[in-house]
C-alpha positions as CSV (number, residue, x, y, z in Angstrom):
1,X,-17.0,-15.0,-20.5
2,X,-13.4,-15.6,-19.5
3,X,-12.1,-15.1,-15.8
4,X,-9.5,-14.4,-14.3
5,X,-8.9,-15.0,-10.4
6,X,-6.6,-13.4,-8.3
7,X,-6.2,-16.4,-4.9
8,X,-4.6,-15.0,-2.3
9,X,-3.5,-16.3,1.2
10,X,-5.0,-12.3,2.8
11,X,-8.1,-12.0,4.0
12,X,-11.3,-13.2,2.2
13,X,-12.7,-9.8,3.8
14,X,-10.9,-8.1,1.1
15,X,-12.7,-10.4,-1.4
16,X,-13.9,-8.5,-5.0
17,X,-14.8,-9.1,-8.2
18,X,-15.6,-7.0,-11.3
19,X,-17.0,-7.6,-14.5
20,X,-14.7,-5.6,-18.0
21,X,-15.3,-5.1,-21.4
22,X,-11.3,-4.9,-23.1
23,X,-10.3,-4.7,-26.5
24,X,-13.9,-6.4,-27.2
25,X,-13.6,-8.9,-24.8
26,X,-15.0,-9.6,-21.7
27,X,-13.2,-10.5,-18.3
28,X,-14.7,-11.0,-15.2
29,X,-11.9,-10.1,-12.4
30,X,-12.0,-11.8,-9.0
31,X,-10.4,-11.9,-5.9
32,X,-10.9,-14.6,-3.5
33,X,-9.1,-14.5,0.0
34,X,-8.3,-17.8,1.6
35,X,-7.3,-17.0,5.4
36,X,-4.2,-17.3,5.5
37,X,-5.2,-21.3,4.6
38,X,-2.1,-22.5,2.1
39,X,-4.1,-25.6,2.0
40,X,-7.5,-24.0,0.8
41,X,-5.5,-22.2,-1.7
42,X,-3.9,-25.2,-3.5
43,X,-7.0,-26.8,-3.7
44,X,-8.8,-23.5,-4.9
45,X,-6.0,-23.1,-7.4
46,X,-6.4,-26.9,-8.7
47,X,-10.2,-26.5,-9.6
48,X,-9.7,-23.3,-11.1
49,X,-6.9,-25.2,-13.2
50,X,-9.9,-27.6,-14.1
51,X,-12.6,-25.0,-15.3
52,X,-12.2,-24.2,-18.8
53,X,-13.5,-20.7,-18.5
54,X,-10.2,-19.3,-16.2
55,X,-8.0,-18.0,-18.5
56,X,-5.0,-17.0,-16.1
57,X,-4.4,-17.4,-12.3
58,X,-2.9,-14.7,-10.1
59,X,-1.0,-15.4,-6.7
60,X,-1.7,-12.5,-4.4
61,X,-0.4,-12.0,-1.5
62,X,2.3,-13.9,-2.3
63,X,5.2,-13.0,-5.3
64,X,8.3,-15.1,-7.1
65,X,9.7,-12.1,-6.9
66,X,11.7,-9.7,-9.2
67,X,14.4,-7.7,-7.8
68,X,17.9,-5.8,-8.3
69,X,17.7,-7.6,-12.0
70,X,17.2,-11.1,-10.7
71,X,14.4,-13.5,-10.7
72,X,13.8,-15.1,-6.9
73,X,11.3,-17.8,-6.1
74,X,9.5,-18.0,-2.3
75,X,9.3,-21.8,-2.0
76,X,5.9,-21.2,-0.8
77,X,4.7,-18.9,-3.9
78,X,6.2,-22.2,-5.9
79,X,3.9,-24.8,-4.3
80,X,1.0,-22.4,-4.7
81,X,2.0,-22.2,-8.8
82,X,2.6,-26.0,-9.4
83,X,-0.9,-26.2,-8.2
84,X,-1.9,-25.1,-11.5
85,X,-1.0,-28.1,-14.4
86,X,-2.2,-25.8,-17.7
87,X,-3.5,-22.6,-16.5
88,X,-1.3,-19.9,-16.6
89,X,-0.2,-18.7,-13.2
90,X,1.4,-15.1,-12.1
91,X,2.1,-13.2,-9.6
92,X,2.1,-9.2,-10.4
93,X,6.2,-9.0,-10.5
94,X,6.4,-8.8,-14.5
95,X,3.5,-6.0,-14.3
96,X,5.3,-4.3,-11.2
97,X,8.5,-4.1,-13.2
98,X,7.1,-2.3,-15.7
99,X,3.8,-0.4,-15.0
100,X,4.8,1.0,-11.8
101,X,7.5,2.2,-13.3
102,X,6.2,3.9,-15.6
103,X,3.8,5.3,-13.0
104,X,6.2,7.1,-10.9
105,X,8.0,8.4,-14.4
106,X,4.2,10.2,-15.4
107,X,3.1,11.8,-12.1
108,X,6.8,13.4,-11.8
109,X,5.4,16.6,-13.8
110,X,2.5,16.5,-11.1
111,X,4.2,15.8,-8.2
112,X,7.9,16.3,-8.4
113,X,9.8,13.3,-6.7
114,X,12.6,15.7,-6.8
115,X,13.6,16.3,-3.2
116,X,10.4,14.1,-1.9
117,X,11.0,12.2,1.2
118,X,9.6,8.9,0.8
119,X,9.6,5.9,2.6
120,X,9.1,2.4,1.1
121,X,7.8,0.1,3.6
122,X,9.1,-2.8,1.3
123,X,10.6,-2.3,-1.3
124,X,12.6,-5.6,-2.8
125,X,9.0,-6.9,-4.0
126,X,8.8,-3.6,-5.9
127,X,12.0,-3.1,-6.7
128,X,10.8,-1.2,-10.5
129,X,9.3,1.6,-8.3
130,X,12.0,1.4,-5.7
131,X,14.5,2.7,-8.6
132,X,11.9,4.7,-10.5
133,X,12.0,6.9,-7.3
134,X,15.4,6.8,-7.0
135,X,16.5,7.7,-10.3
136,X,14.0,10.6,-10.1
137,X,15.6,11.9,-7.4
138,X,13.4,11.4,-4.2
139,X,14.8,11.4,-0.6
140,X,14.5,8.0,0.4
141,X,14.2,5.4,2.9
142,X,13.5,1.8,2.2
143,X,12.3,0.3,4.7
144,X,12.3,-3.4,4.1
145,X,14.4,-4.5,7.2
146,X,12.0,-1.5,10.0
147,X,8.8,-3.0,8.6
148,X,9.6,-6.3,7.5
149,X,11.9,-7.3,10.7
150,X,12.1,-4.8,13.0
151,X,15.3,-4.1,12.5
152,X,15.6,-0.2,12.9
153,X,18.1,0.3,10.3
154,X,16.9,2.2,7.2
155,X,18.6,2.0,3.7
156,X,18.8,4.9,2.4
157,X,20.4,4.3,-1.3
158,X,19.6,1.8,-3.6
159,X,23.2,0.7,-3.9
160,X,22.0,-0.6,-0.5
161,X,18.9,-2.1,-1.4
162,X,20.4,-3.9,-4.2
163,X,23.0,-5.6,-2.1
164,X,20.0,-6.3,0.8
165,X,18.7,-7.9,-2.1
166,X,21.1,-10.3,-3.2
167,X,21.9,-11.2,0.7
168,X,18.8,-11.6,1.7
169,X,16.3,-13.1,-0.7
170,X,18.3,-16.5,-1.4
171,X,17.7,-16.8,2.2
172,X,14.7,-15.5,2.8
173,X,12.3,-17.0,-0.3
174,X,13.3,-20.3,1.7
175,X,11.4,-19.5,4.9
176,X,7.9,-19.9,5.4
177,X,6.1,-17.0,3.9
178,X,4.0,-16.5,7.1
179,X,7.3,-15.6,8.6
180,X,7.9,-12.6,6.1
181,X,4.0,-11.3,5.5
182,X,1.2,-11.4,7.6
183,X,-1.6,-13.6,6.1
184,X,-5.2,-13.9,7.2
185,X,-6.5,-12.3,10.2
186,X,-2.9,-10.9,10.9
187,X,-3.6,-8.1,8.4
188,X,-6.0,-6.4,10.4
189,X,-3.6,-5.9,12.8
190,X,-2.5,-2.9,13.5
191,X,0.8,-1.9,14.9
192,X,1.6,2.3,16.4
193,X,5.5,2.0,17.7
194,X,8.9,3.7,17.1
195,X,8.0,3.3,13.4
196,X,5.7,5.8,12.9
197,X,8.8,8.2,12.9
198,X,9.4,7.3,9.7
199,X,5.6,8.4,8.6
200,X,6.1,11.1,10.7
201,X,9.8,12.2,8.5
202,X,7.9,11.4,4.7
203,X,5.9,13.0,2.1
204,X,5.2,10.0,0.5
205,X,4.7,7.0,2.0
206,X,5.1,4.1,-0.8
207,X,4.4,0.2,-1.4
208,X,2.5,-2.5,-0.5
209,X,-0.3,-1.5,1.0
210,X,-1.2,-3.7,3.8
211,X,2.5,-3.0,5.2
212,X,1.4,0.8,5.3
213,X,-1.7,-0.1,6.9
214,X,-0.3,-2.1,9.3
215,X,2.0,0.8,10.8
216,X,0.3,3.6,9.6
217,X,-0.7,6.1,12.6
218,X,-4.0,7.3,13.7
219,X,-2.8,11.0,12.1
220,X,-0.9,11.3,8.6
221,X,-2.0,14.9,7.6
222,X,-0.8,16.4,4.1
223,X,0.8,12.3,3.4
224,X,1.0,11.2,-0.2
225,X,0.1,7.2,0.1
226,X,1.7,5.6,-3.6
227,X,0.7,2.0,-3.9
228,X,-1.4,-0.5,-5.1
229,X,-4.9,-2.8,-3.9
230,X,-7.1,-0.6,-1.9
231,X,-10.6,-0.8,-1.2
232,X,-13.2,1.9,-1.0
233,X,-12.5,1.2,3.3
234,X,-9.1,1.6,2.8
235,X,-10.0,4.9,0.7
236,X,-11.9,6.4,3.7
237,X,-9.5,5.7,6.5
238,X,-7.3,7.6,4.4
239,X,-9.3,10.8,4.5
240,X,-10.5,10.4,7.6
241,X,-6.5,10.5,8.9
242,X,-5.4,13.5,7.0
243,X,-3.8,12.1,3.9
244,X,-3.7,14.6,0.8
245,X,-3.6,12.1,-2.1
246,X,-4.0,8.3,-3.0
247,X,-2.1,6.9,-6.3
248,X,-2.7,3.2,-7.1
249,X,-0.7,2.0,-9.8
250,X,-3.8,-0.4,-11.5
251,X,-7.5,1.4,-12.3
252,X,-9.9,1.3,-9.6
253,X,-12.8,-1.0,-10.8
254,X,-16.4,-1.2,-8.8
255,X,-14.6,0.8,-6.0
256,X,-11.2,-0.7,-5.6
257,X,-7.8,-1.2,-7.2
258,X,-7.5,-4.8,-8.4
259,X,-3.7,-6.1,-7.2
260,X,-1.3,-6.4,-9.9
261,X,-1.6,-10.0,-9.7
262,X,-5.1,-9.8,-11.4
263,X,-3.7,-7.4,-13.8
264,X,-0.8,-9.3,-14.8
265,X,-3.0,-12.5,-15.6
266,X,-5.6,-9.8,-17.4
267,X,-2.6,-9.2,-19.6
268,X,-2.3,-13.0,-20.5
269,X,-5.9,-13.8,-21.2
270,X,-5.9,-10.6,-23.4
271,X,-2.5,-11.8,-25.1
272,X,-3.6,-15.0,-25.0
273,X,0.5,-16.6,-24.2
274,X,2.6,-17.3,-22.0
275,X,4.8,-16.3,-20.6
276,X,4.7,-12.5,-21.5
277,X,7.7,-10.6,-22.2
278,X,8.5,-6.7,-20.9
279,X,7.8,-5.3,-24.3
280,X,4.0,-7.5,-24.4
281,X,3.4,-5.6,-21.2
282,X,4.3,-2.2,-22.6
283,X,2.4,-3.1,-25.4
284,X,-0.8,-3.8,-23.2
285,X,-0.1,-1.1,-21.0
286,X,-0.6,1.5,-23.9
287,X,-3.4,-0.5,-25.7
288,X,-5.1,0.0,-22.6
289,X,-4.0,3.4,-21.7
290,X,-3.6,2.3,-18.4
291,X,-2.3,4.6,-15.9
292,X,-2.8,5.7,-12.2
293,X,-6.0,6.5,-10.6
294,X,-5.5,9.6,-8.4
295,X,-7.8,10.4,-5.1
296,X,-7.1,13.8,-4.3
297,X,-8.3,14.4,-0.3
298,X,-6.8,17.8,0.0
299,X,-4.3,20.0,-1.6
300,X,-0.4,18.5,-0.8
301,X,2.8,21.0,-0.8
């Protein structure tokens, strides 16, 4: 049986792992959290690089990044993926680009971004839903620079979030990635401030979903949360505080929605190359007939 292993710098909490049958193959998906440890991670990376069964590596927590048409490395993501000498390592962005995407494009009958308020609580890391939204005509506010620095500016175009983009990143993939993401026990934090407003202002609340988490209020009745990894926890605190509907972008497998880290590297064993190109992952996206997995809590407007 081949594997594939998602390490991530998050929680080992969050930890996972699901056996799949695929196009008469089987996969067994994991998830293993390091702490917030770099350190543990490299090493966990090199003898995973040594066992002959993983077929692909996935970064989570971490990305390379992919945004406003341009590739961008975090120094930190590239130490992580030169721990790796032959396995193929990824990172979710090439999956992102395309997938969720497409995602946003086939719930519009259902849920009509139209009009939508939504508020991206980072959106440069998922810059392929950022302008799926956009071009589909939803209200928005990305909120890379409230959620991400505190900075209580909101961009509200993605004009503007391109040229964020391309000032920022150069910069910012240079930093240490603790600086920009919280890692470990940090993502259990939870943070109720002048944010909230901007829950408060949206129908849909979109992105990654420990950054929703993290400032996410006690209340967020009639909400629309879009994003990705959740775990059946993360499903219940989201009934229990009034949302109306879940979307992940990647199947929920034994009770969760793998990260598209884990997806992306699914794609490579399945393909068997790398690296993949956008049409390989439209191609596998259809073989599959993946698509979103919807949790309906109660009826949205």
């Amino acid at each position: 049986m081949k594997r594939v292993v998602s390490v991530s710098i998050g929680s080992s909490k969050r930890n996972a792992s699901a056996e799949v049958e695929l196009l008469g193959e089987t996969f067994l998906l994991e998830r293993v959290g390091t702490d917030g440890s770099f350190e543990k991670a490299i090493e966990l990376i090199k003898k995973l690089d040594a066992d002959p069964d993983v077929a692909a590596i996935g970064l989570g927590g971490i990305d390379l990044l992919y945004a406003a048409g341009r590739r961008y490395t975090i120094r930190d993501a590239l130490k992580l993926a030169a721990a790796a000498k032959q396995t193929p390592v990824v990172d979710g962005s090439g999956l992102k680009h395309t997938l969720e995407r497409k995602v946003v494009a086939d719930l519009d009958s259902e849920i009509g971004w139209r009009g939508r308020k939504v508020v991206m609580t980072s959106a440069v890391d998922r810059f392929g839903m950022a302008e799926a939204l956009w071009e589909h005509g939803a209200q928005m506010v990305f909120g890379d620079l409230i959620f991400g620095l505190g900075v209580p500016i909101p961009i509200r175009t993605l004009r503007g979030l391109r040229i964020l983009a391309r000032l920022l990143l150069p910069v910012f993939t240079k930093l240490p990635f603790t600086w920009l993401y919280p890692t470990g026990e940090k993502q259990e934090k939870q943070i109720q401030d002048w944010r909230r407003k901007y829950y408060d202002w949206a129908d849909v609340v979109a992105g990654d979903f420990l950054y929703i988490k993290r400032f996410m209020p006690d209340r967020i009745p009639g909400k629309i949360i879009l994003t990705n990894t959740t775990t059946s926890a993360d499903v219940e605190m989201l009934r229990e505080r009034g949302a109306a509907m879940l979307v992940t972008t990647t199947p929920r497998l034994n009770g969760r929605s793998f990260g598209t880290n884990v997806m992306e590297a699914l794609f490579v064993a399945l393909a068997g190359k790398f690296p993949l190109e956008e049409q390989d992952y439209l191609e596998y996206i259809n073989k599959l007939g993946l698509g979103p997995n919807v949790t309906r809590f109660t009826e949205q407007s």
